[in-house]
C-alpha positions as CSV (number, residue, x, y, z in Angstrom):
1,X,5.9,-123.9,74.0
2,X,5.3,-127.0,75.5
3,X,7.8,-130.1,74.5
4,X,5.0,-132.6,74.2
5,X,2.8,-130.3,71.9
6,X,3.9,-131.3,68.7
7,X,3.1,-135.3,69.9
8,X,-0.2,-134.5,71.0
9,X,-0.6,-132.6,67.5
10,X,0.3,-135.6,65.9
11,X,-1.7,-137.8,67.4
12,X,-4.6,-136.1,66.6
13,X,-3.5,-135.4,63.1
14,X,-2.5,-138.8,61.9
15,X,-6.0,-140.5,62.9
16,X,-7.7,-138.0,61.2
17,X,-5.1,-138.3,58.0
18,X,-5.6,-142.1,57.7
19,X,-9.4,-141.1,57.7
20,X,-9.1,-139.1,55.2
21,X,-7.0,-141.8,53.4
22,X,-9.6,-144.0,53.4
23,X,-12.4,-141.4,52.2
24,X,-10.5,-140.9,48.9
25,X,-10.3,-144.6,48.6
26,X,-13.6,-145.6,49.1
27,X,-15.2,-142.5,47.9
28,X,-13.3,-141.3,44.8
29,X,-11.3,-144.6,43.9
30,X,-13.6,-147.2,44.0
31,X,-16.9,-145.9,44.2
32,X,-18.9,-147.2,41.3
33,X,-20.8,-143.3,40.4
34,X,-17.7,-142.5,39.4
35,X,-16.7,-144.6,37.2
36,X,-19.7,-144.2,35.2
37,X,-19.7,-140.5,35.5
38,X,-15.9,-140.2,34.6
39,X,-16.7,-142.6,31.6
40,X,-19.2,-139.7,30.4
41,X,-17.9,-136.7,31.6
42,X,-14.1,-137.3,32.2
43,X,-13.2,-133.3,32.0
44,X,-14.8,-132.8,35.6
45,X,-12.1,-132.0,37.9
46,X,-13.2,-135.1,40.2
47,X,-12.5,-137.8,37.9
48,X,-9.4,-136.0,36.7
49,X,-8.4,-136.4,40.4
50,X,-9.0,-139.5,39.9
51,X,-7.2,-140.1,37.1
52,X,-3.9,-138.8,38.2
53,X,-4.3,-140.1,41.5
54,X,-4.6,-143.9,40.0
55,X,-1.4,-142.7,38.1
56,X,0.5,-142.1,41.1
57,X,-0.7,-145.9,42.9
58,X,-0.3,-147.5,39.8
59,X,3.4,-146.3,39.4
60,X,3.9,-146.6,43.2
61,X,5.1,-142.6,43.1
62,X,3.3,-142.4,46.5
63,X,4.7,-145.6,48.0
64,X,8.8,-144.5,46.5
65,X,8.3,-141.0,47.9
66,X,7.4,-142.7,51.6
67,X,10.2,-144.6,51.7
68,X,12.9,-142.1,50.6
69,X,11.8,-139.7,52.9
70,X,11.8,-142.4,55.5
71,X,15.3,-143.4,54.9
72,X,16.2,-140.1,54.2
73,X,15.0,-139.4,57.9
74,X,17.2,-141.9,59.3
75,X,20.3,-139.8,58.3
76,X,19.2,-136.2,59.2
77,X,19.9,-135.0,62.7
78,X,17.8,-133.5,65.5
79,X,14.3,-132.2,64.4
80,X,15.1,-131.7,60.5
81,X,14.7,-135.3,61.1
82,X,11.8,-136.2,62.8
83,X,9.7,-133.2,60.6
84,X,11.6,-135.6,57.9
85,X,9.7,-138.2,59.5
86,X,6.2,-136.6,59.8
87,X,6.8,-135.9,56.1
88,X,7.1,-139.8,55.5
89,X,3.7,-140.6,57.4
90,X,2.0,-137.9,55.6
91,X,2.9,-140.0,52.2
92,X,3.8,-143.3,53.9
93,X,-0.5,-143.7,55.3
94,X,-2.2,-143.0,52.2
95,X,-0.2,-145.1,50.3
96,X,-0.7,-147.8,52.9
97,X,-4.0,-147.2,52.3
98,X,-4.0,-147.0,48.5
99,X,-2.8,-150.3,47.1
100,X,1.0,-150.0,47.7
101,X,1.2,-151.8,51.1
102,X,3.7,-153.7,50.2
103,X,6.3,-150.9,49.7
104,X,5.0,-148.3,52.3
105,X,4.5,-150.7,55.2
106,X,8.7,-150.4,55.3
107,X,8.0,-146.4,55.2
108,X,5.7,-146.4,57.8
109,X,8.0,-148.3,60.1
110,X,11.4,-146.6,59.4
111,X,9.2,-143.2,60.0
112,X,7.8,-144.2,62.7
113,X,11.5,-145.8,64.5
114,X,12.8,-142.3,63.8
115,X,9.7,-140.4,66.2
116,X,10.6,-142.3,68.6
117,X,14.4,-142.3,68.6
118,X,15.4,-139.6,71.5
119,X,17.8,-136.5,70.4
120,X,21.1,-136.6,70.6
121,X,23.0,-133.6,71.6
C-alpha cells in the first residue's frame, strides 16, 4: 500500500465532509419547513435530529470533543496519532461549520499541525 494513499483519501474525504457539514446546516438547521413541521409533528425522526443536534451546538459538545481529541493528538505517537487527528477534523469541521467557531477553529488547527508533523522513529 502506497504511503501517500491515505492523504489522497483524505483530501477527497474532507471536502466532501465539510459539504456535508453545510447540508445539515442549511438544510435541517435553519431551513424554515422544518421549523414549522417540527412545531406540528415533532415525533418525526428529522426534527428529532434536529433537536438533539441543536443540543449538542448549543452545549458546544461538538466543538469540546474537537479540541480534546486535537490535543489529545498532540501527545500520541506515530499513526495512533495522526488517525487521532483525522478523528479531530471529523468533529473539528462540522462544528466549525455549526455555530461553535470560536472553539473549533483551535481544533482544526492543532489537528491539522499534527498531519503534517513527520514521524519520528
Amino acid at each position: 500500500m502506497s504511503r501517500r494513499l491515505p492523504l489522497i483519501a483524505l483530501a477527497l474525504f474532507l471536502p466532501l465532509w465539510l459539504a456535508a457539514s453545510y447540508e445539515v446546516r442549511y438544510a435541517l438547521m435553519e431551513d424554515a419547513q422544518w421549523v414549522g413541521a417540527c412545531v406540528e409533528q415533532a415525533q418525526v425522526w428529522q426534527c428529532q435530529a434536529r433537536s438533539v443536534l441543536g443540543l449538542l451546538i448549543h452545549f458546544r459538545v461538538i466543538a469540546w470533543t474537537a479540541l480534546g481529541l486535537a490535543l489529545l493528538a498532540q501527545v500520541v505517537p506515530a499513526g495512533a496519532g495522526w488517525r487521532v487527528a483525522v478523528l479531530a477534523l471529523v468533529f473539528g469541521i462540522p462544528a466549525l461549520v455549526l455555530y461553535s467557531a470560536s472553539i473549533a477553529v483551535f481544533a482544526v488547527v492543532l489537528a491539522g499541525l499534527r498531519l503534517v508533523r513527520p514521524f519520528r522513529g
